[in-house]
C-alpha positions in Angstrom: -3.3 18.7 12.4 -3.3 20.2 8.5 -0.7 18.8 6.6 0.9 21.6 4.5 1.9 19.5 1.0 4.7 21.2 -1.5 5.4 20.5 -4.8 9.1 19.5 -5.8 10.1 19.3 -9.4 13.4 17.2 -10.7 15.2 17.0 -14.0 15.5 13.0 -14.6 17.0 11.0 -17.6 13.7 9.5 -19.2 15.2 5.9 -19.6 15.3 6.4 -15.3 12.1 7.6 -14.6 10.8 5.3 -16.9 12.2 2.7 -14.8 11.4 4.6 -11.4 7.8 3.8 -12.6 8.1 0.6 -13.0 8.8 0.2 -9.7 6.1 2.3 -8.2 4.1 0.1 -10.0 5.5 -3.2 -8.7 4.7 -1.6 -5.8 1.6 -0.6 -6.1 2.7 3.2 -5.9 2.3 6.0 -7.5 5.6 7.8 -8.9 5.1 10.5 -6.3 4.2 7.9 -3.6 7.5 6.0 -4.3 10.0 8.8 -3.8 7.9 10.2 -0.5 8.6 6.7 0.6 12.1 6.7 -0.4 12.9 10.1 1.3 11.3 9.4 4.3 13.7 6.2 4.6 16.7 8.1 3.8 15.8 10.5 6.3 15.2 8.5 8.9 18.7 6.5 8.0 20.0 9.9 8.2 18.6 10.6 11.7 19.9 7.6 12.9 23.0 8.0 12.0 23.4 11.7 12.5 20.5 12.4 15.1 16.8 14.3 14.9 17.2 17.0 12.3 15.4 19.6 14.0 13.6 22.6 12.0 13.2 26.0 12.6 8.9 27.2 12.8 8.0 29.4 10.2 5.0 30.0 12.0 
């Protein structure tokens, strides 16, 4: 399986990515690392919660 990677650009206060670093780093995580880990959690709360979000193929 080939794992098709995007990229996603946000607008962020620099005080809070600043801090968003820090906590990568505490981490021992990238930036980009930290939010994929933080989406996938909030996804998965969201599944839970709501059930399997289930995409359309684009192949």
């Amino acid at each position: 399986m080939i794992l098709k990677i995007s990229k996603f650009t946000i607008r962020v206060e620099e005080e809070t990515l600043k801090k968003f670093r820090y906590v990568a780093e505490y981490n021992a995580r990238s930036a980009n690392r930290e939010l994929e880990v933080l989406m996938k959690r909030h996804i998965a709360k969201f599944e839970k919660e709501h059930g399997k979000i289930v995409l359309e193929s684009n192949d």
